[in-house]
C-alpha positions as CSV (number, residue, x, y, z in Angstrom):
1,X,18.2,1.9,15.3
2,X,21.4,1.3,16.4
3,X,25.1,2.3,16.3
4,X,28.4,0.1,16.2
5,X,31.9,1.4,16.4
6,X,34.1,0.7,13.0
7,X,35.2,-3.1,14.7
8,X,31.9,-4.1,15.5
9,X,31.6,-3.6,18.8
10,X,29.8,-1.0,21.1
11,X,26.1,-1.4,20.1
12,X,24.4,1.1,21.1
13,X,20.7,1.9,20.7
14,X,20.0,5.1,19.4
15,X,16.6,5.6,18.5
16,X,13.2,3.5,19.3
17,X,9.9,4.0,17.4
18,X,6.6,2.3,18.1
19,X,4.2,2.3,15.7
20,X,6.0,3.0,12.5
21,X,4.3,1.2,9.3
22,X,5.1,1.5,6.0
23,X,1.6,2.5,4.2
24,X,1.8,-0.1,1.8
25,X,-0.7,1.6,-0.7
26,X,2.9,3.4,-2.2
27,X,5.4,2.5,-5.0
28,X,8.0,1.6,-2.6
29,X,11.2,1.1,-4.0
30,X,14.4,0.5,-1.8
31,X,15.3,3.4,0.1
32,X,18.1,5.5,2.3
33,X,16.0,6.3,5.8
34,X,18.8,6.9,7.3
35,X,21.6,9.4,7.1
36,X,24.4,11.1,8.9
37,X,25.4,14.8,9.0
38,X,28.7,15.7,7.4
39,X,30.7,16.2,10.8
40,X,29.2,12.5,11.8
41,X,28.1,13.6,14.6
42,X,24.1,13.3,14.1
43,X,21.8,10.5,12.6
44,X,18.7,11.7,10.6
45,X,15.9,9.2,10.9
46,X,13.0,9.8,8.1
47,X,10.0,8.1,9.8
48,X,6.9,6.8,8.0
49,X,3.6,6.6,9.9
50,X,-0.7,6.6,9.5
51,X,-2.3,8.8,10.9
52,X,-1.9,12.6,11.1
53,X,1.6,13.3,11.1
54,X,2.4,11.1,7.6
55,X,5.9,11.6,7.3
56,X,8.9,13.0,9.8
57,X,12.2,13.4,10.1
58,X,14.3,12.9,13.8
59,X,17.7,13.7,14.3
60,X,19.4,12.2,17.0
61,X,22.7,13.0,18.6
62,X,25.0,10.3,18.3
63,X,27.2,11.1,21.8
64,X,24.6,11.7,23.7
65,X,20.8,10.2,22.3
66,X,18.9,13.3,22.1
67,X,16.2,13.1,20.1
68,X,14.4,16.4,18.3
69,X,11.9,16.6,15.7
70,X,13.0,18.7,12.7
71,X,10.0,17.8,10.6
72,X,6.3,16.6,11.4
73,X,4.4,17.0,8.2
74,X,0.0,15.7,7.6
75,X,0.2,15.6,3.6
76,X,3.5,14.1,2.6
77,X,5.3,11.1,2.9
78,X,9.1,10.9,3.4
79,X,10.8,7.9,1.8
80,X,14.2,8.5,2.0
81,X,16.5,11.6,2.6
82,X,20.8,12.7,2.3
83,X,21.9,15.0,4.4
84,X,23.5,18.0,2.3
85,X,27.2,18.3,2.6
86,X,26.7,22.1,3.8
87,X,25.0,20.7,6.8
88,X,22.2,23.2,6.6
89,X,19.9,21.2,4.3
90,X,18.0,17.7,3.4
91,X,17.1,16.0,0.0
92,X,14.0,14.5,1.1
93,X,12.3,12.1,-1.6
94,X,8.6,12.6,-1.3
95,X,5.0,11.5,-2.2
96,X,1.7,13.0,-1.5
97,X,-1.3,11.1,0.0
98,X,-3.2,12.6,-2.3
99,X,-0.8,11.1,-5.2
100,X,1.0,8.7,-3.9
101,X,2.3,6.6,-6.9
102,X,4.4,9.9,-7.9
103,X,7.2,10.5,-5.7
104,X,9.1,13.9,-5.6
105,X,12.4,15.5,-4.7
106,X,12.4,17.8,-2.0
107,X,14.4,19.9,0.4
108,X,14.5,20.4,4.5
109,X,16.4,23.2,5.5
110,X,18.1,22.3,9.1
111,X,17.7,23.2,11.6
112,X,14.9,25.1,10.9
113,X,13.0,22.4,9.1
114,X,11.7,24.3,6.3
115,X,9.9,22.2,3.4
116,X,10.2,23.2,-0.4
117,X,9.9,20.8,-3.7
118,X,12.7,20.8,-6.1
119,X,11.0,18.5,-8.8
120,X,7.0,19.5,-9.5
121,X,6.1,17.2,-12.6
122,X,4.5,14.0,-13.2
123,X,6.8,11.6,-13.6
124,X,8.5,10.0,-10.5
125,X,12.2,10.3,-8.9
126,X,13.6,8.4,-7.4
127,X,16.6,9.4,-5.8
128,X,19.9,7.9,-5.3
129,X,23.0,9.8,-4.8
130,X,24.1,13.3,-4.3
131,X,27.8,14.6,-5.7
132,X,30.5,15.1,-3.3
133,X,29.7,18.7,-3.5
134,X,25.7,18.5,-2.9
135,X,25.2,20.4,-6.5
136,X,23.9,17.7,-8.0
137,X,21.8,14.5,-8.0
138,X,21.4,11.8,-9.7
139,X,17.7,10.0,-9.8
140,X,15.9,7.6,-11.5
141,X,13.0,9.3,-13.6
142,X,10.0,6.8,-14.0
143,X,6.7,7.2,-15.4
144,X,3.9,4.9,-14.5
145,X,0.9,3.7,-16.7
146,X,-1.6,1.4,-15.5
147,X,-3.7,-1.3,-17.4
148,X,-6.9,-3.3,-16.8
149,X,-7.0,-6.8,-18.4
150,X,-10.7,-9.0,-18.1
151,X,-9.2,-12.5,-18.5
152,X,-11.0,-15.8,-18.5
153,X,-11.7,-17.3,-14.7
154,X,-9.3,-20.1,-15.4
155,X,-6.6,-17.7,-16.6
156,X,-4.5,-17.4,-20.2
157,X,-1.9,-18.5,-22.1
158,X,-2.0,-15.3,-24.1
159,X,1.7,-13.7,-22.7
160,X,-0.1,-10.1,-24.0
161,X,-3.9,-10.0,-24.2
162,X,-5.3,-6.4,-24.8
163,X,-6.2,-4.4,-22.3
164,X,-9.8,-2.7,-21.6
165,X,-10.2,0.4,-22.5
166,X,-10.8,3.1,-20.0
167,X,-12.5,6.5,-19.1
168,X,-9.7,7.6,-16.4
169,X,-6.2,8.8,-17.1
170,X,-4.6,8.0,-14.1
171,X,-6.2,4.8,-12.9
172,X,-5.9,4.0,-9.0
173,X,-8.2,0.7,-8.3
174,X,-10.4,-1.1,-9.2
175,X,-13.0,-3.7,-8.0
176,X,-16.6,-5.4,-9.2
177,X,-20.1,-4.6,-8.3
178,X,-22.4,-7.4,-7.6
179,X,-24.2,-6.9,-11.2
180,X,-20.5,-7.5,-13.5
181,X,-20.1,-4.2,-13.6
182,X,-16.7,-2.1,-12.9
183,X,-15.8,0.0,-10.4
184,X,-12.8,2.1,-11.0
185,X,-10.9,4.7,-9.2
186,X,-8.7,7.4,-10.3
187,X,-8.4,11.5,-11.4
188,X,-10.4,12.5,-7.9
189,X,-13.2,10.2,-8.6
190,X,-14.9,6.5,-8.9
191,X,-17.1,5.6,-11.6
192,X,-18.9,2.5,-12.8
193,X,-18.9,1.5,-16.6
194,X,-19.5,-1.6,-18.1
195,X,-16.8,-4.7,-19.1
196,X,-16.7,-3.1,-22.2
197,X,-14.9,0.1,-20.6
198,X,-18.1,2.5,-21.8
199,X,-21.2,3.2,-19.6
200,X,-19.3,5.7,-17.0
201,X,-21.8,6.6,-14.5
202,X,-19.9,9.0,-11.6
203,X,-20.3,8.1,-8.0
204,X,-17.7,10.3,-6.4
205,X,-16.1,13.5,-7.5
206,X,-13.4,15.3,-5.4
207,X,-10.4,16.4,-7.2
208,X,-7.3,15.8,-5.9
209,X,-8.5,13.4,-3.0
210,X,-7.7,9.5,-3.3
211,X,-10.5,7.6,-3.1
212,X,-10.3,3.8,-3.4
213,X,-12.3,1.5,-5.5
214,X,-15.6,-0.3,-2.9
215,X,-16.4,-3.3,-1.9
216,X,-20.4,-3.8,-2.1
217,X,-21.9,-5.2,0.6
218,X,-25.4,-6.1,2.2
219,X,-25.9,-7.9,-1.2
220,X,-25.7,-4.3,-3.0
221,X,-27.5,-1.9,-1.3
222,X,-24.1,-0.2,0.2
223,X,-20.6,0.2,-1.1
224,X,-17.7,0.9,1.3
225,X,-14.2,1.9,0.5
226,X,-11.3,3.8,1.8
227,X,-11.0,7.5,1.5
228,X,-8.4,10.1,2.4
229,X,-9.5,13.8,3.5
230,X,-12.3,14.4,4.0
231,X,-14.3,17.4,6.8
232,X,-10.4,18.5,7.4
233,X,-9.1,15.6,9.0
234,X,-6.1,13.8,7.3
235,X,-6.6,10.2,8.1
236,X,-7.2,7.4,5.9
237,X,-10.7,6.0,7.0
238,X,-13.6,3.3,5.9
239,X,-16.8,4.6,4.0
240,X,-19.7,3.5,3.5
241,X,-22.4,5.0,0.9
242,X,-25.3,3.7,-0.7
243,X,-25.3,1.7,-3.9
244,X,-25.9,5.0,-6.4
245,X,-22.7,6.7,-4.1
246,X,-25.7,9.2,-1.6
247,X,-25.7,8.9,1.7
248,X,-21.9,8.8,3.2
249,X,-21.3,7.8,5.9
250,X,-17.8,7.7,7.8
251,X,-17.9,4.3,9.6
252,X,-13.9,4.0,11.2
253,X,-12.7,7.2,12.9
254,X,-9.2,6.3,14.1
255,X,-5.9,7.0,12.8
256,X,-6.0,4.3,9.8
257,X,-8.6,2.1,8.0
258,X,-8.0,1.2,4.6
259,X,-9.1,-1.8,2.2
260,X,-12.7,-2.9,3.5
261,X,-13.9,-5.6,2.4
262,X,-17.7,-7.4,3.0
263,X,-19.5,-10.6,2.5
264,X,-22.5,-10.2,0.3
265,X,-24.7,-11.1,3.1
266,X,-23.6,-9.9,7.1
267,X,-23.6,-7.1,9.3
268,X,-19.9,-6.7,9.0
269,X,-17.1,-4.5,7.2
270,X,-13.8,-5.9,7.6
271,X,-10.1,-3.7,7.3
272,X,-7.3,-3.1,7.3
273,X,-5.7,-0.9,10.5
274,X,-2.1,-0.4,9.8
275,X,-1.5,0.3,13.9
276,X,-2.8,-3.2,14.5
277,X,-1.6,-6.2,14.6
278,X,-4.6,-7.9,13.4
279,X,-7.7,-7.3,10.5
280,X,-10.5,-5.2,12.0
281,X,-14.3,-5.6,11.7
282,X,-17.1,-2.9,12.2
283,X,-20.9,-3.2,11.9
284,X,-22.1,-2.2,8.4
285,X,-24.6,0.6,10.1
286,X,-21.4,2.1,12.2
287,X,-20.0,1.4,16.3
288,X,-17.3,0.5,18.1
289,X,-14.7,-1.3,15.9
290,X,-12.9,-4.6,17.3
291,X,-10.5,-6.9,16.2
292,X,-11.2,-10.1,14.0
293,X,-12.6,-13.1,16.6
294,X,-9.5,-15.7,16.2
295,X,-7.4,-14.0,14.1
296,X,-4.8,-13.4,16.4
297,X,-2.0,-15.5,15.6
298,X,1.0,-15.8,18.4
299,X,4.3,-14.4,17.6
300,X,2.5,-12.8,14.7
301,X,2.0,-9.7,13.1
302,X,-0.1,-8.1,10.1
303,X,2.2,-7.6,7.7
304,X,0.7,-5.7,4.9
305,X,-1.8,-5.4,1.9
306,X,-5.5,-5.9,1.8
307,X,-7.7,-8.7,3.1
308,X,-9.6,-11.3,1.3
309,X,-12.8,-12.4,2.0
310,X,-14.1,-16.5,1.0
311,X,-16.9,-16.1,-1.9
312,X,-19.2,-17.9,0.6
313,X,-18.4,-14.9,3.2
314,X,-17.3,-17.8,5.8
315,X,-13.5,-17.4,5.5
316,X,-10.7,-14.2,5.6
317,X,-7.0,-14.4,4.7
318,X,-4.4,-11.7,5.9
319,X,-0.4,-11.7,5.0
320,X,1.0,-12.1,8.9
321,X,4.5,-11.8,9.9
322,X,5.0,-15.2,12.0
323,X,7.9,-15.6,14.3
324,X,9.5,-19.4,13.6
325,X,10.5,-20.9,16.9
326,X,13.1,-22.5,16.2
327,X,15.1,-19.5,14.0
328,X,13.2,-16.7,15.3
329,X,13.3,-14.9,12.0
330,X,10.1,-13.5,10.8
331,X,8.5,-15.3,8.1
332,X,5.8,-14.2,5.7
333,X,2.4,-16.4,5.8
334,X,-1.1,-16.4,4.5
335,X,-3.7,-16.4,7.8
336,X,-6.8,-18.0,7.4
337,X,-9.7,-16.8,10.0
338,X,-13.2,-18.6,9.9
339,X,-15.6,-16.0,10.4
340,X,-19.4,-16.1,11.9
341,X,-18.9,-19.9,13.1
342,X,-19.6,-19.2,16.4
343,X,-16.9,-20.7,18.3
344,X,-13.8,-19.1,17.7
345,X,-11.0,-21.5,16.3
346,X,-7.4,-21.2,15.9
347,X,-6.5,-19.9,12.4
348,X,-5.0,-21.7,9.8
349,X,-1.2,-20.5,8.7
350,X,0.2,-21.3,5.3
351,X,3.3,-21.2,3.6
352,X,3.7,-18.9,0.5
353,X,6.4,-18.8,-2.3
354,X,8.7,-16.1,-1.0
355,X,8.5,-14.0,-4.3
356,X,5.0,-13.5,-3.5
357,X,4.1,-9.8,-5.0
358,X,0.3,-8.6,-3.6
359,X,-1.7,-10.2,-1.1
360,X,-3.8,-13.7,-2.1
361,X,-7.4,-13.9,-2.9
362,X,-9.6,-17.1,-2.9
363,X,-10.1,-18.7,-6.1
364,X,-14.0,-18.7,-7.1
365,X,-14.3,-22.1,-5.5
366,X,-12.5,-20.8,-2.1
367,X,-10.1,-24.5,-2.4
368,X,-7.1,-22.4,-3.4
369,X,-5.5,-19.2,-3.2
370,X,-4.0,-17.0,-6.0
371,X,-1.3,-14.4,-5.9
372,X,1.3,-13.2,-7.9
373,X,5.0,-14.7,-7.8
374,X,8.1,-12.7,-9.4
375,X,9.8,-15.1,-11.2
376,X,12.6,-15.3,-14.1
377,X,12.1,-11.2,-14.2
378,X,8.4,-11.7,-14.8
379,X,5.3,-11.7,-12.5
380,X,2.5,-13.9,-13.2
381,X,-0.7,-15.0,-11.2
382,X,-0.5,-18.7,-9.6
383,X,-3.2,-20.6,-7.8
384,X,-2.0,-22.8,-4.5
385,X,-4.3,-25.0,-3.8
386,X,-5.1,-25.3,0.2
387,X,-4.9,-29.0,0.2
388,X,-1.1,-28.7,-0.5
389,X,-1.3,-30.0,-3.9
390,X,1.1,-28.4,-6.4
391,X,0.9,-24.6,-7.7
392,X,-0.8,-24.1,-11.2
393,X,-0.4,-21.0,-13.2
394,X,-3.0,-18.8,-14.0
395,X,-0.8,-16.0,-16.6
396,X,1.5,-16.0,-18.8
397,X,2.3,-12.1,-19.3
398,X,5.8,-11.9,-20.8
399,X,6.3,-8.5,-20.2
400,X,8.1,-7.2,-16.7
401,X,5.1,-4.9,-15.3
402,X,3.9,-5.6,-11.7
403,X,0.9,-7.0,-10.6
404,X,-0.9,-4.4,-8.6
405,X,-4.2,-5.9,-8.0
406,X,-6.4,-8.7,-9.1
407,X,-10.3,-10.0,-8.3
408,X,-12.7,-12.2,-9.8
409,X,-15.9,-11.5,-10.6
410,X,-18.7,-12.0,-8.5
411,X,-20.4,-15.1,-10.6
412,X,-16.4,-16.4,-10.9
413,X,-16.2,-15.6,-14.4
414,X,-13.9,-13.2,-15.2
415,X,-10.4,-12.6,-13.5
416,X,-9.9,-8.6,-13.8
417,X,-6.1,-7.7,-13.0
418,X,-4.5,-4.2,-12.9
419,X,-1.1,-4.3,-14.3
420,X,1.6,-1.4,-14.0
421,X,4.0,-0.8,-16.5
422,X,6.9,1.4,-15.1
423,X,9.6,3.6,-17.9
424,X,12.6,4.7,-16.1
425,X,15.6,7.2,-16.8
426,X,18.4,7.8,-14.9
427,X,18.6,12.0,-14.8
428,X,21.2,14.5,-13.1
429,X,19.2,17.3,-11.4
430,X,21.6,20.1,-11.1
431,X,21.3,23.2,-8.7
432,X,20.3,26.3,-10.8
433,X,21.5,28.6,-7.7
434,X,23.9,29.2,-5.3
435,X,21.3,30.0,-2.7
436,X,21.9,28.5,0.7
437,X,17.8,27.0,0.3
């Protein structure tokens, strides 16, 4: 971060973080990360991270670069903050890993760094600005409802086909198991039913914990997925279990490692590792993790989202951030790694519409790549073929919910996509107190 006096000039580099990611897993919308104190003589800095310390706040002096930590907290994470116009406290806007879809007002006293919630409901807020007085703040109030729709391979016309019915309130993920089946995540737990939405058979049961939908592997004898908490740690880490959910077995043990992914036949798990700059890989039965063999792409850099695996197993694509030589702006690209060929080779780096909205997935044949593109105020699915030939589109949804996730079926089938559908309000919290908290 850095500083510039009124005409521009006198840059001056105030603060320097290494390793900051923005766990993409949360409703991000645009935020205010940084703030000054009312005399202008500080910069609060609220820092998003994986590992144990999810979300901080810094305040650095503006005269003479001291840095000090007011807030280092494991369960929450701190999307934006305003610094009160008393000095002597923070709005912090909040989510919990455990529930991190529903975003909370907060406050930080200063300098003390003392945490207490404001808002404790279920809808979201987002905030956006305090009153010149700090006594009130205005938000945006959203609620979020998600829907599963099982649409033909190919796609629809249909701009609004029904959705499936479904056993969990609060659905998370979902993902298929090798039989057609459903897996679903949500409420503290993961289930299987059928495509029908009936037949719920409980894997997993832990209240309160996020657990994320698996990815079946060794042609269905294990599942592994991503799963927060667990034997009082607070990292986000790979799982592995067998096919009826016995048996866990915690295969990652670092800081971060979330979305695995596995062929249906192979010895590997591959995942996501928000500190690095490439996918990961680990043996099915557990060792020493290690980067993707030629994934490394020069003057790139994961960018975010989950993987996606070829359906022949032979092929992964990533979302990098690739430097252009020639602008040296950052530029979003699809990374395509061969895997188990034996001889590494240098990956293969596409261009993607710039609207793009969730990471691609390979179409059942593995000659294209689908992902959702925001146009006209509406996101639909496309396909881009990968010998360059023209986009198709898969959807036609007329409505303006978001895309959060989409995968076919193991036979190619079926296209399951998760769909969000977010009601907002614009409310004004006011304080019910004149307590200096």
């Amino acid at each position: 971060m850095a500083v510039a006096d009124a005409d521009g000039t006198g840059e001056r580099t105030l603060f320097s973080q290494s390793g900051i990611n923005r766990p993409d897993d949360y409703d991000w919308p645009q935020s205010s990360q940084v703030t000054w104190s009312p005399d202008q003589k500080q910069i609060a800095v609220a820092i998003a991270r994986p590992g144990k310390e999810l979300g901080e706040i810094a305040v650095v002096d503006v005269e003479s670069h001291r840095q000090s930590t007011i807030l280092s907290i494991e369960d929450k994470l701190i999307r934006s903050l305003f610094w009160m116009p008393d000095g002597r406290n923070f709005l912090v806007n909040y989510a919990l890993r455990t529930s991190r879809h529903h975003w909370q007002v907060g406050s930080v006293s200063y300098p003390s760094g003392t945490f207490r919630p404001v808002t404790r409901d279920t809808n979201s807020y987002w905030m956006d600005a305090t009153s010149t007085s700090g006594r009130a703040l205005a938000a945006v109030q959203s609620t979020f409802i998600r829907n599963l729709y099982l649409l033909p391979a190919a796609g629809t016309q249909n701009p609004s086909p029904p959705p499936l019915p479904l056993p969990l309130q609060e659905l998370a993920t979902f993902s298929w198991d090798a039989d057609g089946k459903l897996f679903l995540s949500g409420d503290g737990k993961l289930v299987r039913v059928n495509t029908s939405g009936a037949g719920e058979a409980a894997l997993l049961n832990e209240p309160g914990l996020q657990i994320r939908a698996p990815s079946v592997c060794d042609g269905g004898r294990y599942l592994v997925f991503e799963w927060d908490y667990r034997h009082g740690t607070h990292n986000v880490n790979v799982w592995r279990a067998n096919s009826d959910g016995s048996n866990l077995l915690q295969l990652t043990t670092g800081a971060n490692g979330e979305d695995p992914v596995c062929p249906e036949v192979g010895k590997w798990v591959y995942y996501v590792d928000g500190t690095k700059t490439q996918p990961m890989r680990i043996s099915i039965e557990g060792g020493e993790a290690e980067p993707v063999p030629g994934s490394f792409v020069p003057n790139g850099q994961f960018a975010w989202g989950n993987i996606a695996l070829s359906p022949d197993g032979k092929r992964l694509a990533y979302l990098a951030f690739v430097k252009n030589a020639a602008t040296q702006a950052s530029e979003l690209k699809a990374v395509i790694v061969g895997l188990g060929t034996g001889r590494v080779q240098p990956p293969q780096v596409i261009a993607l519409d710039s609207n793009l909205g969730y990471p691609p997935q390979f179409s059942p044949d593995g000659k294209a790549l689908a992902y959702p593109i925001f146009k006209d105020g509406v996101t639909n699915l496309w396909l881009q073929p990968l010998d360059g030939s023209t986009r198709k589109q898969l959807t036609s949804f007329s409505s303006n919910d978001s895309i959060r996730m989409f995968y076919w079926s193991p036979d190619g089938q079926t296209l399951g996509v998760l769909r969000q559908k977010t009601d907002s309000n614009i409310v004004l919290l006011h304080e019910s107190s004149r307590s200096s908290q």
